[in-house]
N, C-alpha and C positions, 0 to 999 in steps of 0.2 A: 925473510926467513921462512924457509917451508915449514910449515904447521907442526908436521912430523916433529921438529927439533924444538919446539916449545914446552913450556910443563905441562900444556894443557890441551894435549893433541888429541882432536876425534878421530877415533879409528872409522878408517874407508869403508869397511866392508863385515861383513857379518852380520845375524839378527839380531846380539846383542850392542853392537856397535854405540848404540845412543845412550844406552844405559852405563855403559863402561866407560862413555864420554862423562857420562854426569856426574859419575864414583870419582872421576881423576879433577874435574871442576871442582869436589867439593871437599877432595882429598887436600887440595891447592890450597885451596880456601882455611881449611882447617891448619895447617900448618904456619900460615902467616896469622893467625889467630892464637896458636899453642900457647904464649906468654902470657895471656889476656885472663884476669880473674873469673870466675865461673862463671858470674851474671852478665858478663859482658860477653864471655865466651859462647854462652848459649845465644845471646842477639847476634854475635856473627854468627851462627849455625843458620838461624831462619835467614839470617840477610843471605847466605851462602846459596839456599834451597832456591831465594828471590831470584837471585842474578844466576843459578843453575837454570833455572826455569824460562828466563828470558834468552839466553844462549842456545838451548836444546827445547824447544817450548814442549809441550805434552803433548805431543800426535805421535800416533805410532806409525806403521807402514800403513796400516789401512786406513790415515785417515781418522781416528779413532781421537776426541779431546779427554783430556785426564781429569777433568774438572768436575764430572757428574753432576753438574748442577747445583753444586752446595755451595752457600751463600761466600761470601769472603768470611763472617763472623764463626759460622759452622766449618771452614775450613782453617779458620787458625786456633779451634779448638782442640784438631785433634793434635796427639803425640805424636809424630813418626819417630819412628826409632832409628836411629844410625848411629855408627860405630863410634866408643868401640862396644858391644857388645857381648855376653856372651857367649862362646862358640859353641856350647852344648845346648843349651836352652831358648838362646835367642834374647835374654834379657838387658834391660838398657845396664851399661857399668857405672859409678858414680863418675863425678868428675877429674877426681884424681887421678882416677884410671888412665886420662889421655894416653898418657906414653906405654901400655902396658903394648906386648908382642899381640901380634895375628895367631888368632888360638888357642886364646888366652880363656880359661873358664871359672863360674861363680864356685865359690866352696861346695855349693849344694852340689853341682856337677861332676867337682872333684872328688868330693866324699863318694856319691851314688851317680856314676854316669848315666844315664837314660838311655835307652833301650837303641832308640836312632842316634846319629851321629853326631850328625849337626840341626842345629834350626835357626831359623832368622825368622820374624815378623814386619809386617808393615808397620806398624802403629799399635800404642795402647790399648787396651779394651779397659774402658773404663765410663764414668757417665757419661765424656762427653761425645763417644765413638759407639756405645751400646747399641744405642738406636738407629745409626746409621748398618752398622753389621745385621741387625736384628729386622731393616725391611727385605734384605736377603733373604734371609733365612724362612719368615712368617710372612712376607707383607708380598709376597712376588714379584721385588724388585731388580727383575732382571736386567733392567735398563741400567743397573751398578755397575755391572759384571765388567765393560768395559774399562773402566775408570779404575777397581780392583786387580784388574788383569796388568794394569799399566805399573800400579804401586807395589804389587806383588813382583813384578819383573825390576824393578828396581831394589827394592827388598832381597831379594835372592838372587841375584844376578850370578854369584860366585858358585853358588850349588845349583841354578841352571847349567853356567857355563861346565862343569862338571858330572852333570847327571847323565845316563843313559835314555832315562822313561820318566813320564809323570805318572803318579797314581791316585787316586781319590780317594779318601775313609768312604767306607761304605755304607750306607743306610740299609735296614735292615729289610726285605722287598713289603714287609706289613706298612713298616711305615711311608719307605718311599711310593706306597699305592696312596696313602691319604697325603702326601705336600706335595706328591706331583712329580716335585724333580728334588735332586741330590745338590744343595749347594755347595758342596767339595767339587762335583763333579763341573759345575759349572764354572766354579773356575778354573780348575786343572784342564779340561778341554779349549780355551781360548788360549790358554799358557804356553800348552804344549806346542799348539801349533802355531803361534805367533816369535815360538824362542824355537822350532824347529826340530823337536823333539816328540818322541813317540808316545803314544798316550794310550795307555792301557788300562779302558776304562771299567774290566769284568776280572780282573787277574784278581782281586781282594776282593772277601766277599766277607758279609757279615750272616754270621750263620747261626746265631741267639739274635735272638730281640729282644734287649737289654733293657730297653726303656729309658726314660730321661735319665743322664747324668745330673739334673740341677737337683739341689740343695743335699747331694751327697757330700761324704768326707770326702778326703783323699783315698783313705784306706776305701771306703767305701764305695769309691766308682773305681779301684784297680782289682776291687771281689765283683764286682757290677760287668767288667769287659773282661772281665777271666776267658779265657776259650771261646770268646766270642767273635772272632775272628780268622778265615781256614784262607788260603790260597787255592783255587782248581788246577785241574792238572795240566789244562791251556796254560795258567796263569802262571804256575812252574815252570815254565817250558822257557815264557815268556821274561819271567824275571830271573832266571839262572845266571849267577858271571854278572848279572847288570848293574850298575849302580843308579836305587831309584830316587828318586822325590816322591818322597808322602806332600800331598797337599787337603790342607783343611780349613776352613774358617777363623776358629778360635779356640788355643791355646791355653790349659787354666791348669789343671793338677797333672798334664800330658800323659793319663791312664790311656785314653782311646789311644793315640799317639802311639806309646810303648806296646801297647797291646798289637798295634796292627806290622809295628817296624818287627816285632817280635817274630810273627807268623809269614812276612817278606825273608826275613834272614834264614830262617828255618825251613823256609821254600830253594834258598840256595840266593839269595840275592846277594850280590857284593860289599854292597851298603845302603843305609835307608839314612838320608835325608829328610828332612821335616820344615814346609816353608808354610805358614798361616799367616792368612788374612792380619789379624789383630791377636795378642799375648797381652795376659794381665801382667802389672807394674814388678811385681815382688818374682824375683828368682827362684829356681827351684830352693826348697826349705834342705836344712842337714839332716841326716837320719835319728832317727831316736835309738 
């Protein structure tokens, strides 16, 4: 039987080809699963990812292992997210949810949709992922980026295959003079050009220096990134008619987020997408 005519056919060609091999692996997998009670259902999930991972191993094109060096115990701590998930927010659905449609969104999102379109996450943020996203960001672990780059293209795979451009949240030039480098940027730069897309790394700028978002409210980091965020007029030129992907680390009250897809739409973008590293547990909240 040619491959082709099987359920679980790797497509030949393409950059995303291996990752859309994995989604149909695990699609397969989850269907012969569907009947199975929750606790059981989530052990075929990881058994799913086992035997996806043995099938498709984690190299990319270049060569690249997915592994980062984290222990097996550090690596079956974290959550990865996979579907079905929220389509506005990226959050994980309950169990129940299995059978629900593609596109399907949390109340929070139905009530108050978010600024960008869609978003999806790698994984949790939560304690047992903190620190791992957190030598990114503070500790100069650049030597992640690969292994992030690898979980984030499997993560978004449907809003890569769909995008125009990648984009980075911007650090604001005070800050990104003291940490050196922009860890948005650093992933969005390896994405773009490993999923074969254009990477527009000066179109968004941050043009207030806002200062930390931590230990804000909600309300209080979407008054904190108010108009803190402009498009240049390269950057208009660049995003007009396009459909972007906003790309970012981490995910929590999505002010930054909203704030930046806001100032891309308004620039004339087609649509803003949203793909981050890690998103905390709990979906967007209802409005008051």
């Amino acid at each position: 039987m040619d491959a082709e005519d099987g359920p679980i056919a790797r497509p030949r060609k393409g950059p995303l080809a291996p990752w859309l091999a994995q989604a149909a692996v695990l699609d397969a997998l989850r269907q012969r699963a569907g009947d199975l009670p929750g606790a059981a259902r989530r052990g075929a999930g990881r058994l799913g990812r086992a035997v996806a991972a043995l099938m498709l191993p984690d190299v990319d094109d270049d060569g690249l292992s997915g592994s980062g060096g984290l222990s097996a115990m550090a690596w079956s701590r974290i959550t990865f997210l996979e579907e079905p998930v929220c389509d506005g927010c990226g959050a994980g659905m309950a169990d129940d949810h299995d059978t629900l449609s593609p596109g399907h969104r949390c109340l929070g999102c139905e009530a108050a949709p978010p600024a960008f379109d869609r978003a999806r996450a790698a994984f949790v943020y939560d304690e047992h992922s903190r620190d791992l996203v957190l030598r990114l960001k503070h500790a100069d672990r650049l030597d992640l980026v690969p292994t992030f780059t690898l979980w984030l293209r499997r993560a978004g795979v449907s809003l890569i295959e769909d995008c125009d451009a990648l984009v980075p949240v911007p650090l604001h030039p005070a800050r990104l003079l003291r940490r050196r480098f922009n860890q948005a940027a650093e992933l969005a730069r390896p994405l773009a050009r490993a999923s074969h897309r254009t990477y527009l790394a000066d179109a968004l700028q941050r043009v207030r220096d806002t200062g930390t978002q931590g230990g804000l409210s909600s309300r209080g980091r979407q008054r904190n990134v108010a108009a803190a965020f402009g498009v240049s007029r390269a950057g208009a030129m660049a995003v007009r008619g396009r459909r972007i992907l906003l790309v970012d680390d981490v995910l929590t009250t999505g002010a930054t987020a909203e704030a930046c897809a806001r100032a891309l739409k308004q620039a004339g973008a087609r649509s803003v997408d949203l793909l981050v590293l890690a998103r905390v547990k709990s979906a967007r909240a209802l409005p008051r």
